[in-house]
FIMI-563982 format. One record per residue (C-alpha): residue in one letter; x, y, z; residue number from 1. Coordinates in nm, 4 decimals. Example, Ala and Ser with C-alpha at 12.3 -4.5 7.8 and 13.67 -1.06 7.14 Angstrom:
REC  rest         u         v         w   nr
REC     A    1.2300   -0.4500    0.7800    1
REC     S    1.3670   -0.1060    0.7140    2
This chain:
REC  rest         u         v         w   nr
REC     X    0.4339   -1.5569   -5.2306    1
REC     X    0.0810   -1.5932   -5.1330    2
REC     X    0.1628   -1.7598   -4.8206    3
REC     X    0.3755   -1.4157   -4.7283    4
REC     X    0.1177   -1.2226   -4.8091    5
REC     X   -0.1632   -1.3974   -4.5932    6
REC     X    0.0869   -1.4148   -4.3053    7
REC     X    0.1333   -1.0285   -4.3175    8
REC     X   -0.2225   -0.9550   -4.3511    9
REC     X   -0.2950   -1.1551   -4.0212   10
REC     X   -0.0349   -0.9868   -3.8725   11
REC     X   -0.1524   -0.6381   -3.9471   12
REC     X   -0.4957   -0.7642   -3.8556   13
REC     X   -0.3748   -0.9017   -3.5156   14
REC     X   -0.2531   -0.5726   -3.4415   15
REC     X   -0.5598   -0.4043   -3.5167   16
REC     X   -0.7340   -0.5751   -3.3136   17
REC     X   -0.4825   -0.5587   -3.0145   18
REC     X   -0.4441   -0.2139   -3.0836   19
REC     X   -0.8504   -0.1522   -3.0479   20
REC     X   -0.8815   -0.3751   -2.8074   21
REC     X   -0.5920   -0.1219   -2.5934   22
REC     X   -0.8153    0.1542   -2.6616   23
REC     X   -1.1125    0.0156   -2.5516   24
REC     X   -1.0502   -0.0999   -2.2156   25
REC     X   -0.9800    0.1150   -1.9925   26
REC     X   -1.3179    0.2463   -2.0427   27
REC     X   -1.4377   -0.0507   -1.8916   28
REC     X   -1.2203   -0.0104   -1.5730   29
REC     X   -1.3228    0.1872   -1.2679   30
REC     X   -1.1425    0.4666   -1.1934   31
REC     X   -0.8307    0.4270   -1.0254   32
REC     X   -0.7749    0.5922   -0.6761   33
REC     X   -0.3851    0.6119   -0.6311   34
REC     X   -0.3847    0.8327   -0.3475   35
REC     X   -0.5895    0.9317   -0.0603   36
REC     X   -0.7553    1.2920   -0.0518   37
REC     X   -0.9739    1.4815    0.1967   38
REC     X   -1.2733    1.5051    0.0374   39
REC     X   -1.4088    1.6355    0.3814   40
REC     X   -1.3858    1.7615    0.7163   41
REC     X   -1.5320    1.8825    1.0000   42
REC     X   -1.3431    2.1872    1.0231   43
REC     X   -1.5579    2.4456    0.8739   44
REC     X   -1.8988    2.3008    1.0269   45
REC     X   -1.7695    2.2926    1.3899   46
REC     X   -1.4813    2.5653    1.4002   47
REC     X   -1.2743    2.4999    1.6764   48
REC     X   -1.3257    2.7100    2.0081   49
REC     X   -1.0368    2.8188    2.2050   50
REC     X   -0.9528    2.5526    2.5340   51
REC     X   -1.1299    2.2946    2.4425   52
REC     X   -1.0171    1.9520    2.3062   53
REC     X   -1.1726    1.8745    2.0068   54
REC     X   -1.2366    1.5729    1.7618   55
REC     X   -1.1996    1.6893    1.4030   56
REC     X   -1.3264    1.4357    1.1349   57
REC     X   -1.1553    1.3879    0.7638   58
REC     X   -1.3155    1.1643    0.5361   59
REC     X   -1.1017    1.0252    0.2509   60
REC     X   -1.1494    0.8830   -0.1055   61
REC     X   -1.0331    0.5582   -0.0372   62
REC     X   -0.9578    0.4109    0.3193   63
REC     X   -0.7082    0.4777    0.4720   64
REC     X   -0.3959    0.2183    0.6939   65
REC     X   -0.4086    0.4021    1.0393   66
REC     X   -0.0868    0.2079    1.1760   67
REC     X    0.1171    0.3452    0.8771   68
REC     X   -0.0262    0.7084    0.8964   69
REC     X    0.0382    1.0181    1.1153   70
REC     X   -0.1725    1.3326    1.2054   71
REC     X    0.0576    1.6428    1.3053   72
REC     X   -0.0505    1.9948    1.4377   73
REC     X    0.1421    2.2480    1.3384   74
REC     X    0.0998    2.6022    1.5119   75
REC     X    0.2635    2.9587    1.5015   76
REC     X    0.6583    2.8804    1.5061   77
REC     X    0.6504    2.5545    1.3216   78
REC     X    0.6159    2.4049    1.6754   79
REC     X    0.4747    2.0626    1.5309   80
REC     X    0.3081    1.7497    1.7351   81
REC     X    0.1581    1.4432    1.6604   82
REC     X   -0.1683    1.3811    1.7346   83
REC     X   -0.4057    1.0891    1.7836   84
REC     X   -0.5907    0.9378    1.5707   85
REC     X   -0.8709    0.6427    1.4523   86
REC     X   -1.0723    0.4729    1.2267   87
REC     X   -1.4095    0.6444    1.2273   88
REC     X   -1.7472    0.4080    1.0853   89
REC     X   -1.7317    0.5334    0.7365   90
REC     X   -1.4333    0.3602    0.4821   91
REC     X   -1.1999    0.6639    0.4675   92
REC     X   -1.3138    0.8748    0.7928   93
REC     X   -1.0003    0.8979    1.0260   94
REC     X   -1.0581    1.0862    1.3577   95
REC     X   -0.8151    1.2936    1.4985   96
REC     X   -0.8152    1.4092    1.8740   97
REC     X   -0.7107    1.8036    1.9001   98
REC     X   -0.5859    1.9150    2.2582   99
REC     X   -0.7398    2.2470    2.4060  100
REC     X   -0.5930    2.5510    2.1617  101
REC     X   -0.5457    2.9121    2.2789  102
REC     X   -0.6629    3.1543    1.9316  103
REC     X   -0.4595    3.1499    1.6687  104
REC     X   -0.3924    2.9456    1.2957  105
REC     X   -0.2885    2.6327    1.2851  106
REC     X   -0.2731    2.3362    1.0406  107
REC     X   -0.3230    1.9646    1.0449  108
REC     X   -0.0330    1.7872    0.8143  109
REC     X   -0.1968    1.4314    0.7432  110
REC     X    0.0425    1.1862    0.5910  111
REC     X   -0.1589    0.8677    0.5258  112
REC     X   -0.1166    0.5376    0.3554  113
REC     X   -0.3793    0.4694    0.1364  114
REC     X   -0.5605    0.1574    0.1723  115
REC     X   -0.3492    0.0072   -0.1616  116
REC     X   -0.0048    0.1295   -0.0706  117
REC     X    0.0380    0.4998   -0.2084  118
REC     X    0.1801    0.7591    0.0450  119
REC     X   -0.0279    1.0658    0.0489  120
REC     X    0.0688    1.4435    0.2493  121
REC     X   -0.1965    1.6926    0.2816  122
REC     X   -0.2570    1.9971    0.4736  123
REC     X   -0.5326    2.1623    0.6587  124
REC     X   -0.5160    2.4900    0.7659  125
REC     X   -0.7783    2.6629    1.0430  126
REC     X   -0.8065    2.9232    1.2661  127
REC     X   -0.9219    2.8634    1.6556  128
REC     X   -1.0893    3.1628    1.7531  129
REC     X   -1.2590    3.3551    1.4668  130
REC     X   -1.4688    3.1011    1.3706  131
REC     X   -1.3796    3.0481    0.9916  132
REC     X   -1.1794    2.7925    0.8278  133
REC     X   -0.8635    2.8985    0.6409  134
REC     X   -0.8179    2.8424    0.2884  135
């Protein structure tokens, strides 16, 4: 009986400490960055004027696989094209080349891989024109 005993106690005490040890951890990892976000753009400090091409710069999280990702202006209409785009300097900066605009809102849908795999859609809206970004 006392061998039963002991062997239960270890048991219990084995999954204590597993148990604390699951707890503890992830405080020890950095945080994880599943999925690319803007965390900034170029937008609202350099509004875009009406006729001329433009570079507009987004800077993500995490950086970003240009090959597997896609820019696309969208204006009045749903009237939708792709647009290029590059790696900037900065991990995460993509640079994306906007064709001369007449006035008017329009949005930037940015699809992007992140650099470990996750698919990512965001949208940016602006207006040409007036000066101010849209919300």
């Amino acid at each position: 009986m006392t061998h039963l005993f002991t062997r239960h106690r270890g048991t219990a005490r084995g999954w204590m400490v597993c148990a604390a040890l699951a707890l503890l951890q992830p405080a020890a990892w950095p945080p994880a960055r599943a999925h690319a976000v803007i965390t900034e753009d170029s937008l609202a400090r350099q509004p875009v004027q009406p006729g001329k091409p433009m570079q507009v710069q987004l800077q993500f999280n995490t950086g970003v696989e240009i090959k597997l990702s896609r820019v696309t202006l969208v204006s009045q209409g749903d009237i939708e094209q792709v647009v290029p785009m590059r790696a900037g300097a900065r991990p995460g900066q993509v640079l994306v080349s906007l064709p001369a605009l007449s006035s008017g809102d329009y949005a930037l849908r940015c699809q992007v891989f992140a650099a470990d795999g996750h698919l990512t859609q965001e949208i940016r809206r602006f207006r040409v024109g007036s000066g101010e970004q849209m919300k």
